[in-house]
N, C-alpha and C positions, 0 to 999 in steps of 0.2 A: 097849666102846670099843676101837678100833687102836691110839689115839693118847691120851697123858695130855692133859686136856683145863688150860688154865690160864687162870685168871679174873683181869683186870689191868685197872689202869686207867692210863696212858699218862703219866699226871705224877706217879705216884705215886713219893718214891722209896724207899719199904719194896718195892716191882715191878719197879722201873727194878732193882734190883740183882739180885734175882731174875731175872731178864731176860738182865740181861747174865751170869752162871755159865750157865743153861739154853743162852742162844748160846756160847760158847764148849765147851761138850760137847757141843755138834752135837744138842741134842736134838730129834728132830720130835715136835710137838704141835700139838692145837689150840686157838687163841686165840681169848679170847671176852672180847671186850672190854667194859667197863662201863662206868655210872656210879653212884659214890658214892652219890649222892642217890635215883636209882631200882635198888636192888640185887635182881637177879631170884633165881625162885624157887627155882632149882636152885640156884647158888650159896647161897643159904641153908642150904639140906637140907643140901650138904658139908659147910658152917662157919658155924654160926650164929652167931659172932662178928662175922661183916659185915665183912669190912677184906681188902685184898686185899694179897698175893697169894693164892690158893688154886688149886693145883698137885691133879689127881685124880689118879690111876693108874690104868692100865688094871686093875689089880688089886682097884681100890675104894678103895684107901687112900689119903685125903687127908694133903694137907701146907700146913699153913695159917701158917706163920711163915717170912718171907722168909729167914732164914740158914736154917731145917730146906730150903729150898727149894734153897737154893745149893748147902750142902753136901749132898745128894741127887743132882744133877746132876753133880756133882764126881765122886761115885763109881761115876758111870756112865763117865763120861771124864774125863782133866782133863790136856787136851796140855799145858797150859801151867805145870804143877807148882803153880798157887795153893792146894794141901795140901800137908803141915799147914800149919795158920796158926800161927807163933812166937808165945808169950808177951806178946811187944812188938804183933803184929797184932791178937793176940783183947784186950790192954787198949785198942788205938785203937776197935776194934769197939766196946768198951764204953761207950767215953769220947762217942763220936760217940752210940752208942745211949740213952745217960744225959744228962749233964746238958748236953748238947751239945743234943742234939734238943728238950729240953724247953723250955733258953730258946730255940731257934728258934723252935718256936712260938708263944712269946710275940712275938718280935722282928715274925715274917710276921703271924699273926694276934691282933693286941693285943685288939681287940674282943672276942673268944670268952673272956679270962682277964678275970677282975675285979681291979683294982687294977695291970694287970699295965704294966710302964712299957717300952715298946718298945727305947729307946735302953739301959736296965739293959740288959735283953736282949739285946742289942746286945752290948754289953761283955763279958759272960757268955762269950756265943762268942765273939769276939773272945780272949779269953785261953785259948782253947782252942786257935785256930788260931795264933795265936804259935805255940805247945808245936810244934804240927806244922809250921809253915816254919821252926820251928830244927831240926827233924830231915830234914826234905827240903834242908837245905841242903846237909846230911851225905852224904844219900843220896837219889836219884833219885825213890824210893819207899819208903812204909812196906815194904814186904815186901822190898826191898835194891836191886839194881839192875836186877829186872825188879818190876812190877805181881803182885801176889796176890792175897790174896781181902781183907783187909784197903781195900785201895785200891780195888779195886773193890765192894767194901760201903759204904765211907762216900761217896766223891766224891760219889754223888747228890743228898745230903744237904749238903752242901758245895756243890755247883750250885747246890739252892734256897736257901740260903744269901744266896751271890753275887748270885743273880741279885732280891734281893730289893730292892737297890738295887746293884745294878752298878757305878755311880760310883762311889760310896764304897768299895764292895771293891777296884776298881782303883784307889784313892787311896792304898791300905794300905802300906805296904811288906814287902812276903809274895809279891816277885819266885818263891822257890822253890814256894810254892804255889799261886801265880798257873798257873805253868808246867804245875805237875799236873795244875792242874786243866784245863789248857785239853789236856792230852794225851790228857784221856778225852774230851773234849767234841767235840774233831777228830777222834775213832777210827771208821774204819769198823764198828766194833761199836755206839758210840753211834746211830751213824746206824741201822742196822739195827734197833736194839731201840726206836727213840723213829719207827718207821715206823707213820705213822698208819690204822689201822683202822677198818673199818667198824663202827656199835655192837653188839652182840651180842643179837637177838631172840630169846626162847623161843618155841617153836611154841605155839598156842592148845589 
């Protein structure tokens, strides 16, 4: 291969944020876009875990976890200083990647959980994003007054969120995080990395 080849799927957002560090490092690669539901065969052989992102390397060596992903692309380049992540970044990482994400997917997909009460769910996150538009009230961004990796690791997760009912998120009063979020959502990087793709066919 010339080119690290990366396997995504376009709503994803464990991808989406892989996505956007790869862009911001200027990385050239090639993109092979999927779907979940039908996951082709080579992507398997790299990571038979099934779940994207999966980042190859011209070298052979996969990287199959969206922050191994980020922070890989970061040490290629990283114009923008979002290294190191502060103490305060890697616990919102956490926070967003634990019980944050968990009950979202209870909130987005109630059906798949047994017993699982959307609107709990709901709530769940909910006191999660308080915590953070009383810090963005503070400051512009988790990572200070510019964007880090922080901020651009969770907001995706925070979009599908939002966007899971929209009204209601805009009803919130989470003006400072309303703002952020629509900062990544109007970025010519969003736009770039959420550019739609043709599906990725294996040769026979």
């Amino acid at each position: 291969m010339s080119q690290p080849v990366l396997y995504s799927f376009r709503r994803c957002p464990f991808a989406m944020r892989a996505r956007m560090a790869l862009d911001v490092a200027g990385i050239e690669l090639e993109h092979r876009e999927i779907l979940l539901k039908n996951k082709p065969r080579a992507m398997l052989e790299a990571s038979p875990k099934g779940t994207v992102p999966v980042l190859v390397l011209t070298d052979g060596r996969v990287i199959e976890e969206s922050l191994d992903v980020m922070h890989w692309a970061l040490a290629q380049n990283d114009p923008q200083a979002w290294l190191p992540a502060t103490p305060l970044e890697q616990g919102w990482i956490d926070r967003i990647d634990g019980p944050f994400k968990a009950a979202l997917d209870r909130y987005k997909y109630p059906n798949r959980y047994e017993d699982s009460d959307p609107l709990v769910a709901r709530s769940t996150c909910a006191e999660v994003l308080d915590a953070l538009n009383a810090l963005l009230v503070q400051q512009r961004f988790i990572h200070g007054e510019t964007a880090g990796l922080a901020d651009n690791a969770t907001f995706p997760f925070i979009r599908q969120f939002a966007h899971t009912d929209r009204t209601w998120f805009d009803a919130q009063d989470w003006q400072a995080l309303q703002a952020w979020l629509q900062h990544f959502l109007e970025s010519d990087r969003f736009e770039r990395i959420m550019t739609k793709h043709t599906l990725w066919q294996e040769e026979a």
